[in-house]
TIRO-2110 file (N, C-alpha, C; in Angstrom, 1 decimal):
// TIRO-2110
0.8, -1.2, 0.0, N, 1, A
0.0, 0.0, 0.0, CA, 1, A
0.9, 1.2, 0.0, C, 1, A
0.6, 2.4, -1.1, N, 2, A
1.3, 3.3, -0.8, CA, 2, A
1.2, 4.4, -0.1, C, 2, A
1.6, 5.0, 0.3, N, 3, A
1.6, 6.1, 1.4, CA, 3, A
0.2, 7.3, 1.7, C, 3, A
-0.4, 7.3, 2.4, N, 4, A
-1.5, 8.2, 2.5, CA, 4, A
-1.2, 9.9, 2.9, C, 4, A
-1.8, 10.4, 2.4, N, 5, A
-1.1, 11.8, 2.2, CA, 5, A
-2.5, 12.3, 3.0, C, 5, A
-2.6, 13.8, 3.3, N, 6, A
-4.0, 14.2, 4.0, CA, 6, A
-4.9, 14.6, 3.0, C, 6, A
-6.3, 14.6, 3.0, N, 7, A
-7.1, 14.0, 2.2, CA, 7, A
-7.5, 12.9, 1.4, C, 7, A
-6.4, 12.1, 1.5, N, 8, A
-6.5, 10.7, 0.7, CA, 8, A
-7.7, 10.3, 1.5, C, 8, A
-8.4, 9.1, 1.0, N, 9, A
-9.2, 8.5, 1.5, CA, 9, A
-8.9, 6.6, 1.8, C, 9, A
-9.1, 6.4, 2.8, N, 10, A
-8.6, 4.7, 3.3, CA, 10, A
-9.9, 4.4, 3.1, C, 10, A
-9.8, 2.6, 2.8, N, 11, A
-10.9, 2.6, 2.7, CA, 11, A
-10.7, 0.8, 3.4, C, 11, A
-11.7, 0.5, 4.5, N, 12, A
-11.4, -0.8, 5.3, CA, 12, A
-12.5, -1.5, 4.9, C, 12, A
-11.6, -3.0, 5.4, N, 13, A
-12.7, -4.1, 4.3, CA, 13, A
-13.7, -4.5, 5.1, C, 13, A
-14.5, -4.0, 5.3, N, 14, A
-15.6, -4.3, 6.7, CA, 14, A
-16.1, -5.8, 7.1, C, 14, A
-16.0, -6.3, 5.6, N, 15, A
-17.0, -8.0, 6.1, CA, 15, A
-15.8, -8.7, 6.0, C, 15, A
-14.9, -8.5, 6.1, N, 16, A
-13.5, -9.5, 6.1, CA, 16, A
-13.6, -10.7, 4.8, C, 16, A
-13.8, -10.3, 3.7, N, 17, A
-13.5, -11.5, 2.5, CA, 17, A
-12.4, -11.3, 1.4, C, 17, A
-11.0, -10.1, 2.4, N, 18, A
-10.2, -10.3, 1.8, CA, 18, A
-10.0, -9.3, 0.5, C, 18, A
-11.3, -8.6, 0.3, N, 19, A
-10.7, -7.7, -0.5, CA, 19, A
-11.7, -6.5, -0.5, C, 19, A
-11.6, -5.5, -1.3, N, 20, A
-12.5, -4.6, -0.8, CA, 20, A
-13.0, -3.8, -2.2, C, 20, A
-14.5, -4.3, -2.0, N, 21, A
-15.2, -3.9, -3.0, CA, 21, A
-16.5, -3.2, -2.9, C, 21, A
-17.6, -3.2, -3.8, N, 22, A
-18.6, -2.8, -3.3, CA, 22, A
-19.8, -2.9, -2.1, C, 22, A
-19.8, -4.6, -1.8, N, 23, A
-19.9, -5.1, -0.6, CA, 23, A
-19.2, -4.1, 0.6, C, 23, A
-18.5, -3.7, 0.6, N, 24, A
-17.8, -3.1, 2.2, CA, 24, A
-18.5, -1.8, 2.5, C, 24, A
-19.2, -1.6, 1.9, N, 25, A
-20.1, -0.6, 2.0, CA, 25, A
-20.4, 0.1, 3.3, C, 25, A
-20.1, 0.9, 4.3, N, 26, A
-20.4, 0.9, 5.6, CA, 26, A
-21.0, 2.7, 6.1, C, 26, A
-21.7, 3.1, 6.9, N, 27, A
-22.9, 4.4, 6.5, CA, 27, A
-22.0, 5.1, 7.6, C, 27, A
-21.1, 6.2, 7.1, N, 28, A
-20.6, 6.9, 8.6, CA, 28, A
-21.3, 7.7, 9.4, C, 28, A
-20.9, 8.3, 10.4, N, 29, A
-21.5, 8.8, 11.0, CA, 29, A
-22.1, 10.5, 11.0, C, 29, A
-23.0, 10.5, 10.7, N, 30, A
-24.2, 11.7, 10.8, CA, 30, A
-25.5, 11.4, 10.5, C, 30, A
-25.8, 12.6, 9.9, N, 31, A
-27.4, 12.6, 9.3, CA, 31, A
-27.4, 13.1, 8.0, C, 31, A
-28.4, 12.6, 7.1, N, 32, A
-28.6, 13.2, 6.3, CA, 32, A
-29.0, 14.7, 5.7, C, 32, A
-29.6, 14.9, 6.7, N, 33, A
-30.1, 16.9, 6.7, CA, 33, A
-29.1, 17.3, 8.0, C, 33, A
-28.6, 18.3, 8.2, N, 34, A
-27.6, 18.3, 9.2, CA, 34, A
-28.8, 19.3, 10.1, C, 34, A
-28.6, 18.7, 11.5, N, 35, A
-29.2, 19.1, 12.6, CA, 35, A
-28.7, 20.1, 13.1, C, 35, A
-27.4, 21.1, 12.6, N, 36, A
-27.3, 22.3, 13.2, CA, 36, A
-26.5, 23.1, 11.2, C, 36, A
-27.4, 24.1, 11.3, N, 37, A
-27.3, 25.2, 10.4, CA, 37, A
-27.0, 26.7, 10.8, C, 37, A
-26.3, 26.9, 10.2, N, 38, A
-26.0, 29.1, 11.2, CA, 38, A
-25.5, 29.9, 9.6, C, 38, A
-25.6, 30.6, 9.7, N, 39, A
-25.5, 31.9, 8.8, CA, 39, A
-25.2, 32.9, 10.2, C, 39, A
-24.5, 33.9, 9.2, N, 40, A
-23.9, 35.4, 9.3, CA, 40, A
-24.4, 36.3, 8.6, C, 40, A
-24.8, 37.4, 8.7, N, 41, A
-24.2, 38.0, 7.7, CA, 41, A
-24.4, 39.7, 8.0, C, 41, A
-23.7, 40.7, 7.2, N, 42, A
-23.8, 42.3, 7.8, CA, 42, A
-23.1, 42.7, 6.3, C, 42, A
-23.4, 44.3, 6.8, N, 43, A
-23.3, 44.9, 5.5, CA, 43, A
-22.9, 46.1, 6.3, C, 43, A
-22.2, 47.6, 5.5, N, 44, A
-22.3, 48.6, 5.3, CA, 44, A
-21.7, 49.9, 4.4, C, 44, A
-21.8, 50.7, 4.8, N, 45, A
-22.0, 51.8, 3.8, CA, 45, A
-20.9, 52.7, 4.0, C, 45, A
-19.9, 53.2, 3.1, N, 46, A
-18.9, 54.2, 3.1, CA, 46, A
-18.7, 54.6, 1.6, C, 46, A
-18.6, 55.8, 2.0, N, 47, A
-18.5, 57.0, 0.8, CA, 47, A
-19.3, 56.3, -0.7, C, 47, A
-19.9, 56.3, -0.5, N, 48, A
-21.2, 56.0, -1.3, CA, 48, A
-21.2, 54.1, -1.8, C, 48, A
-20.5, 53.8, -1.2, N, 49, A
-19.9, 52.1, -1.7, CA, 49, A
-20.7, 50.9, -0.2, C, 49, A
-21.5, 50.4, -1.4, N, 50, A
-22.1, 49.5, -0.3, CA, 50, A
-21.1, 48.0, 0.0, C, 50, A
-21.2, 47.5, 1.2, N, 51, A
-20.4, 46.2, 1.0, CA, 51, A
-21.1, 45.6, 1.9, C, 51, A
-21.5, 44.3, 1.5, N, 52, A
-22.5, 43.0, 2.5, CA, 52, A
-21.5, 41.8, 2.4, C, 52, A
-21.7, 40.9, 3.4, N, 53, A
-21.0, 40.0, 3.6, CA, 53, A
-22.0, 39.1, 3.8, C, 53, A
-22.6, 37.3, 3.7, N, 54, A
-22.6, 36.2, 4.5, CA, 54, A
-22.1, 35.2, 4.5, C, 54, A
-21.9, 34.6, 5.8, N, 55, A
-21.0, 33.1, 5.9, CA, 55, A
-22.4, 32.3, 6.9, C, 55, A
-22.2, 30.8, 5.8, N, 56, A
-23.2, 30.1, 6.1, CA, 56, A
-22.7, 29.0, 6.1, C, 56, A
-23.2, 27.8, 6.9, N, 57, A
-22.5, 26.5, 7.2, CA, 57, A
-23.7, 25.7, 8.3, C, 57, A
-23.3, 24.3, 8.4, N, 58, A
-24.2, 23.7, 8.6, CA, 58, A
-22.8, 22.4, 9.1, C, 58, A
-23.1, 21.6, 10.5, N, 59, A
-22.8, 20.6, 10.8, CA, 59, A
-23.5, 19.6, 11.1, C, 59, A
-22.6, 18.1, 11.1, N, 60, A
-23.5, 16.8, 11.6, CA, 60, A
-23.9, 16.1, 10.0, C, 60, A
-23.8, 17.1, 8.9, N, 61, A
-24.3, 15.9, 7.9, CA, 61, A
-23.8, 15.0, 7.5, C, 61, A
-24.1, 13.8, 7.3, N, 62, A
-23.5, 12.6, 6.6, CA, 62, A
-23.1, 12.8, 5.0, C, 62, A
-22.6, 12.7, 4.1, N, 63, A
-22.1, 13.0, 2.6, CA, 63, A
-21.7, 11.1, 2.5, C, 63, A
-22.3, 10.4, 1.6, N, 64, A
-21.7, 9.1, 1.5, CA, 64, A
-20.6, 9.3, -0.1, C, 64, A
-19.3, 9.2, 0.5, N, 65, A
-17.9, 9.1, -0.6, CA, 65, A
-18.0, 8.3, -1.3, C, 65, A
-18.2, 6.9, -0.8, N, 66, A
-17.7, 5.9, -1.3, CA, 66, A
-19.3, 5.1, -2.2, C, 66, A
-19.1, 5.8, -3.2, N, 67, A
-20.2, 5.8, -4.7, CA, 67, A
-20.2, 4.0, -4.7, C, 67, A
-20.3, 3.0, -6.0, N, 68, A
-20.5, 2.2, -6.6, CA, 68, A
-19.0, 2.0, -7.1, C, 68, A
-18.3, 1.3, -6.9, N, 69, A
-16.9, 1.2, -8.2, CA, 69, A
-16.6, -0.7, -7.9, C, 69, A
-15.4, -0.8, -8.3, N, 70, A
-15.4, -2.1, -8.1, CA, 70, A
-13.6, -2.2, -8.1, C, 70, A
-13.2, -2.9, -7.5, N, 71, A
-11.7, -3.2, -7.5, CA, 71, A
-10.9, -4.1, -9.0, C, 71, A
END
């Protein structure tokens, strides 16, 4: 196996048959709609130039990576 770097993704053989395919299939942990959501956001005004900002984000959702492929 070669070296994992950050972001790589590992991927473990769950049912133990030795290799790892679409069978290993395993649901991590969250939810599908994420149970906490928050927004920001503000604005204002100088010398005639408007400027608004928002930052929005959401934790706890689950995203499933590991699609259909096959070894």
């Amino acid at each position: 196996m070669s070296s994992l770097f950050v972001g790589d993704y590992k991927y473990l053989d769950y049912n133990s048959d030795g290799t790892i395919n679409v069978l290993d299939k395993y649901p991590g942990k969250g939810l599908t709609y994420p149970p906490i959501v928050y927004s920001f956001s503000g604005g204002f005004t100088w010398k005639g130039f408007d400027f608004n900002f928002m930052f929005a984000g959401n934790q706890g959702k689950y995203v499933q990576y590991n699609q259909a492929w096959e070894n």
